[in-house]
DRENKESE-873051 format. One record per residue (C-alpha): x, y, z. Coordinates in steps of 0.001 Angstrom, whole numbers, padded with zeros to 6 digits, m for minus. Example, Ala and Ser with C-alpha at 12.3 -4.5 7.8 and 13.67 -1.06 7.14 Angstrom:
site east = 012300	north = m004500	up = 007800;
site east = 013670	north = m001060	up = 007140;
***
This chain:
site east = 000000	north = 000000	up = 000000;
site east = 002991	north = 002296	up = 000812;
site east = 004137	north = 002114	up = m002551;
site east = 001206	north = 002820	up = m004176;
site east = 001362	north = 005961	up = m002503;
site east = 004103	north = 007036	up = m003358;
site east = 003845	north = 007895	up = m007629;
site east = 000697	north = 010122	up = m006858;
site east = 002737	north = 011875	up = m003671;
site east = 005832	north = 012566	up = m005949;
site east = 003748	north = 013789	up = m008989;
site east = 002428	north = 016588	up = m006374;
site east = 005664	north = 017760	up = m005141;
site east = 007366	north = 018329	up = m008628;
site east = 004284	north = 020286	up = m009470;
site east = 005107	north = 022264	up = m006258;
site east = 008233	north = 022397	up = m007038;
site east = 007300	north = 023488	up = m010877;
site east = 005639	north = 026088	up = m009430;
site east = 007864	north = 027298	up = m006746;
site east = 010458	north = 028012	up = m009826;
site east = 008298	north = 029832	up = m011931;
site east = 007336	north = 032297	up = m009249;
site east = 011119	north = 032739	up = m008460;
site east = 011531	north = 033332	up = m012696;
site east = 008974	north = 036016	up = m012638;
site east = 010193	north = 037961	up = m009408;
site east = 013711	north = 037725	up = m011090;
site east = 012196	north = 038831	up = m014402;
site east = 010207	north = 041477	up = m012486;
site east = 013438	north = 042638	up = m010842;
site east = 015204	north = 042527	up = m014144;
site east = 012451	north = 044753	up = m015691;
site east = 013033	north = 047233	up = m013067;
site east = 016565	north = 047785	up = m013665;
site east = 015487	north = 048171	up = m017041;
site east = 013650	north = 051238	up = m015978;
site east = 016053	north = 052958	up = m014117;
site east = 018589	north = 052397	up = m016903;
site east = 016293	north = 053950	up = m019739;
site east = 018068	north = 054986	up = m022494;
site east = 015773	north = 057271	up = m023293;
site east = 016254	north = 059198	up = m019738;
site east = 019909	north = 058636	up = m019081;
site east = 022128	north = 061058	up = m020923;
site east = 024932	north = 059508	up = m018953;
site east = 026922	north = 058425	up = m015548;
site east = 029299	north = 060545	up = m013785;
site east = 029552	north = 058604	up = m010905;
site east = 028430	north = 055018	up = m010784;
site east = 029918	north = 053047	up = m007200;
site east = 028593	north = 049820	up = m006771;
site east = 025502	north = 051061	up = m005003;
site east = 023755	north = 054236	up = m006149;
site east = 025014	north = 056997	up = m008615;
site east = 025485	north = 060407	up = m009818;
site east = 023931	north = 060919	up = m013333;
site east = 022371	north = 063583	up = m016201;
site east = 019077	north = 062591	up = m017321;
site east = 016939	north = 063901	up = m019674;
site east = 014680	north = 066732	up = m018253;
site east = 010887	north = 065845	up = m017366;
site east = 007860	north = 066308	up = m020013;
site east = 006876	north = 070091	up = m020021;
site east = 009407	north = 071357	up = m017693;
site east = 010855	north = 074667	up = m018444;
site east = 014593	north = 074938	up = m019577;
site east = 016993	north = 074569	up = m016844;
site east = 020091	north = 077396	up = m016237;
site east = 022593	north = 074946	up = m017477;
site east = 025586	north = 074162	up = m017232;
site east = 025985	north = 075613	up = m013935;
site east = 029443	north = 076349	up = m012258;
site east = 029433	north = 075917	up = m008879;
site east = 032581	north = 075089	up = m006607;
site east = 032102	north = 072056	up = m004430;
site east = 032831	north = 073685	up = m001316;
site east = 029870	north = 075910	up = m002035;
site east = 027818	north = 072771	up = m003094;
site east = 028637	north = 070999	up = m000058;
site east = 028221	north = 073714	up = 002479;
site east = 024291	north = 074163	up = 001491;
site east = 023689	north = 070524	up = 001577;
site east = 025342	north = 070582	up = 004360;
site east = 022885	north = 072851	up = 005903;
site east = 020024	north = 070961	up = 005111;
site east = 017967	north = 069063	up = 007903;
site east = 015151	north = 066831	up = 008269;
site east = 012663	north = 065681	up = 011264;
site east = 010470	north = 062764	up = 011474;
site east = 010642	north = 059062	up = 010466;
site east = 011883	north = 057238	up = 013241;
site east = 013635	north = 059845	up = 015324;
site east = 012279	north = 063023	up = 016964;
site east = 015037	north = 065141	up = 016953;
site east = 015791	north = 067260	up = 013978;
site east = 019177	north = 065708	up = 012064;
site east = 021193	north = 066409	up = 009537;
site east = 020389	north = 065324	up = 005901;
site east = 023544	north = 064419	up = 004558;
site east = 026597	north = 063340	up = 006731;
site east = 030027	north = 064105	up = 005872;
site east = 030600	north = 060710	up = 004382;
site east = 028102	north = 060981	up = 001954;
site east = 029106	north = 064743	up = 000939;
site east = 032470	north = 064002	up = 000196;
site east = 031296	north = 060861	up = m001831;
site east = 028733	north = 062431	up = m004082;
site east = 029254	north = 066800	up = m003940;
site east = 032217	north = 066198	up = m006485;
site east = 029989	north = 064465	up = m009323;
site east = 027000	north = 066535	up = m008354;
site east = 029336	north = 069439	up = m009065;
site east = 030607	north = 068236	up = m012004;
site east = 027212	north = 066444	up = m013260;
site east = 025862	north = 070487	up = m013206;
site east = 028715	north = 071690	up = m015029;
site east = 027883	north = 069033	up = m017762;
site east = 024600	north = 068950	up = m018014;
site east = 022175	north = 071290	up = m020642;
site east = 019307	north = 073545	up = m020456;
site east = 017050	north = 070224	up = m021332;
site east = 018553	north = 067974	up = m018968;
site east = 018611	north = 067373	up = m014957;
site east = 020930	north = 066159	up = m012518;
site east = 020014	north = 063116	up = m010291;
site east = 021433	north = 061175	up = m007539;
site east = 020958	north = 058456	up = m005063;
site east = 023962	north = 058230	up = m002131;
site east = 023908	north = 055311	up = 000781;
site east = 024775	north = 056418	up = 003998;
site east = 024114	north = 056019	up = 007929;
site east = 022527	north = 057633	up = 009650;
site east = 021204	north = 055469	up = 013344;
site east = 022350	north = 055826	up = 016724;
site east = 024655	north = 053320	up = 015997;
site east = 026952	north = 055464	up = 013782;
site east = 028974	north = 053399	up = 011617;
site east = 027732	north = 050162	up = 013069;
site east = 023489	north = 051657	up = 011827;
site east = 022013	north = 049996	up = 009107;
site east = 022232	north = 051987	up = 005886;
site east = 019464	north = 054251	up = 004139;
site east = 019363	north = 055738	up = 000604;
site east = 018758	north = 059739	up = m000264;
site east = 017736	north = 060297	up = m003677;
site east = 016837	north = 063051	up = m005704;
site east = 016711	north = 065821	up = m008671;
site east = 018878	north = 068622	up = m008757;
site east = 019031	north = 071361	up = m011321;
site east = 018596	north = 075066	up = m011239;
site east = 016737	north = 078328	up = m012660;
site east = 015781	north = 081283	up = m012147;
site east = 019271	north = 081819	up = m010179;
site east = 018083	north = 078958	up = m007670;
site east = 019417	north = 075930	up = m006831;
site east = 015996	north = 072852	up = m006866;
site east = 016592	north = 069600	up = m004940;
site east = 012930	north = 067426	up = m005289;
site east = 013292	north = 064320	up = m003379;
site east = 012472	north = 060615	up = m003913;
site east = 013784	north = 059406	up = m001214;
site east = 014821	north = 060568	up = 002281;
site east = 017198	north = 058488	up = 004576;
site east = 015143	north = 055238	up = 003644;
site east = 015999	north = 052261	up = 004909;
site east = 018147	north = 049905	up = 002012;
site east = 017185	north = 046349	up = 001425;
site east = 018513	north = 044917	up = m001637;
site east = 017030	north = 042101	up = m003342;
site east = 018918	north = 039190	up = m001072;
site east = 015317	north = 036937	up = m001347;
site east = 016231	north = 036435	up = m005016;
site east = 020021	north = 035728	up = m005038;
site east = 021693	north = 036265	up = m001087;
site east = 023927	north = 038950	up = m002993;
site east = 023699	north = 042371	up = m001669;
site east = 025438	north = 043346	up = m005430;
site east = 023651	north = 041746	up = m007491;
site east = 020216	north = 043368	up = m007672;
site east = 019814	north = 046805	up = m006255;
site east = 015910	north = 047764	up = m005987;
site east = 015141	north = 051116	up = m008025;
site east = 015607	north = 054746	up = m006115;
site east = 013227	north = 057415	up = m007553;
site east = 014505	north = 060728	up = m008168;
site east = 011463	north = 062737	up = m007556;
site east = 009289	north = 064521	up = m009962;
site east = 008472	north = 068103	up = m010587;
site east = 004667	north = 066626	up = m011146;
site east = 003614	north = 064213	up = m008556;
site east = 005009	north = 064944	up = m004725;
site east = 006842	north = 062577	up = m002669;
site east = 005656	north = 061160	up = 000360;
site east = 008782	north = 060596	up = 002064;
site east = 007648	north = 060712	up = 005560;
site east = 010460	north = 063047	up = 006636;
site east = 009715	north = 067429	up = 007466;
site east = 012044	north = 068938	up = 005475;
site east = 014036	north = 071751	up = 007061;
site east = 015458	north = 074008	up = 004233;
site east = 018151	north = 076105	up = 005960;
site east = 019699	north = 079041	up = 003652;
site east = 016024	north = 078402	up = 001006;
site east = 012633	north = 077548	up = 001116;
site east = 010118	north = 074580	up = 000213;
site east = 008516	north = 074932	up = m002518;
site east = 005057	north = 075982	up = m002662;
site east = 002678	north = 073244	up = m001554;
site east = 005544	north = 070486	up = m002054;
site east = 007082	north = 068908	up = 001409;
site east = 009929	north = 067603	up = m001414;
site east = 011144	north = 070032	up = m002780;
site east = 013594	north = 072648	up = m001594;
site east = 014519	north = 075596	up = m003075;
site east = 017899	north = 077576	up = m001878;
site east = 017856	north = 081129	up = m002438;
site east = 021160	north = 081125	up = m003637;
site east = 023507	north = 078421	up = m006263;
site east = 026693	north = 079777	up = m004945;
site east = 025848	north = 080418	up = m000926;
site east = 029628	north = 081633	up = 000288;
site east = 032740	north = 082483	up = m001820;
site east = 036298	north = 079998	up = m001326;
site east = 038215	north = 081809	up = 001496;
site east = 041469	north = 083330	up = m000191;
site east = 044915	north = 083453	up = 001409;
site east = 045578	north = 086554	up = 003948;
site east = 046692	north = 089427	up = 001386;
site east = 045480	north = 087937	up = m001839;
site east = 045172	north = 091556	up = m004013;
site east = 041658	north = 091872	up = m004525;
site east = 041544	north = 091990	up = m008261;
site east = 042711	north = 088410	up = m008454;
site east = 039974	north = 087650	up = m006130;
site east = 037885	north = 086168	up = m008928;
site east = 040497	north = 084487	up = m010849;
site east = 042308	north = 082803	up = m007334;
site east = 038572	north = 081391	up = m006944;
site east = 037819	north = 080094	up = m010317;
site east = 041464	north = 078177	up = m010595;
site east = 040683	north = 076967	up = m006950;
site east = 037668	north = 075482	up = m008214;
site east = 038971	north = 073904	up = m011165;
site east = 041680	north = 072200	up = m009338;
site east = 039104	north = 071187	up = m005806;
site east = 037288	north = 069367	up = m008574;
site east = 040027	north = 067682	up = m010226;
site east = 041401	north = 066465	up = m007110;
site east = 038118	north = 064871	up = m006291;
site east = 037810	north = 063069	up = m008825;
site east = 041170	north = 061336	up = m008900;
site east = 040642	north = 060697	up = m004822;
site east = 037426	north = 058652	up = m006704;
site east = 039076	north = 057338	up = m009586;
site east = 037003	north = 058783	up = m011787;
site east = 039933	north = 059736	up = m014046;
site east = 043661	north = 058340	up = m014877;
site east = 047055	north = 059664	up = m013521;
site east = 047289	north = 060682	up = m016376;
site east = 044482	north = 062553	up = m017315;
site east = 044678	north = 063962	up = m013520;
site east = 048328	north = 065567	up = m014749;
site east = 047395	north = 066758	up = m018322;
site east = 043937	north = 068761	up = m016811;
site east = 046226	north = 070306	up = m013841;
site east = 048899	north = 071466	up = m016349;
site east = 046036	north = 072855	up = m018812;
site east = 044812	north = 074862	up = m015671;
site east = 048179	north = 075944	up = m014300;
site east = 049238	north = 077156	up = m017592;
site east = 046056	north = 079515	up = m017436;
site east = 047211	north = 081735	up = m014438;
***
């Protein structure tokens, strides 16, 4: 009798088993589709900065939006000290924090800075950094920021997708943290955000109605301190080569560029003093 039981008992578990894998096909394929999305060719003019998790890239500017005021030249000293200032409250802490750390800044200003220097009237700037941001410090689980950035009107816009969200990647599918990263919107100029943070726009304003959007009054918020008794003529030359060269140095520090190509841009802007 046993073994009479046992064709009709094996027949049922490879059908369970037949469809145990084709749900795991589709979630990959679903995943796979997904990347698809955020890698549009038909949004993504291109990468400046692409570490294994998140990215620093130019995309193609929304439907309908006006023209941006790009490119935009903008140290990243100054880029980093009003992201700097930025804050949020909410989510699962009370007090008010900061919305970038230090960690992320100096991992992500230098492309941002570079990505708006690139980028065209018709095309945005958008971003999604990892960082941590518990009571734990270093040892905190890490969130994602992501986000739009592009200017006008003499203004610098962040809208937000995401705000210090906690990151799972897709370790059901494969038990690699690498090898599928779930998508990070980069907020839209028409449909808000809820990210469940208050946004506290130091040195700008929110944008009317939006509790995503920030708008700083100014795109260039404090001028590179100069050396005791630079002559004041040179004052913005000395800040303009300064620039140049803060940016270069970045991206070597990210390898973003060659030894080479480090050397040959430094001499080009040496050579111009």
């Amino acid at each position: 009798m046993i073994k009479q039981n046992r064709a009709p008992v094996a027949s049922l578990l490879r059908g369970f088993a037949w469809v145990a894998l084709a749900a795991g096909a589709a979630m990959a394929l679903s995943a796979c589709n997904s990347m698809k999305v955020i890698d549009d060719p038909s949004k993504v003019v291109s990468y400046v900065y692409r570490p294994q998790i998140g990215f620093v890239r130019i995309e193609r500017i929304e439907a309908g939006a006006p023209d941006n005021a790009h490119p935009l030249d903008i140290s990243v000293d100054a880029l980093s000290r009003s992201l700097a200032r930025l804050e949020v409250k909410g989510g699962a802490k009370i007090d008010t924090v900061p919305l970038f750390n230090d960690a992320e800044l100096k991992e992500f200003a230098p492309p941002l800075a570079v990505a708006l220097a690139k980028a065209g009237p018709k095309e945005d700037v958008c971003f999604a950094v990892i960082g941590k941001h518990g009571a734990f410090g270093s040892y905190s689980d890490p969130s994602v920021t992501s986000g739009r950035l592009f200017a006008r009107d003499g203004k610098l816009n962040l809208i937000f997708g995401l705000v210090q969200e906690l990151y799972q990647p897709f370790t059901e599918l494969t038990g690699d943290n690498s090898s599928l990263v779930p998508p990070f919107p980069s907020g839209s100029r028409a449909q808000a955000s809820n990210t469940g943070w208050t946004l506290l726009p130091k040195g700008g304003r929110l944008a009317d109605g939006r509790t995503d959007w920030i708008v700083l009054d100014t795109t260039q918020p404090a001028a590179i301190e100069k050396p005791p008794g630079a002559p004041a003529a040179a004052d913005s030359r000395y800040q303009e080569i300064e620039n140049k060269l803060t940016v270069l140095n970045r991206l070597k520090e990210k390898g973003l560029i060659t030894e080479e190509e480090y050397k040959e841009r430094r001499r080009a802007i040496l050579e111009g003093l």
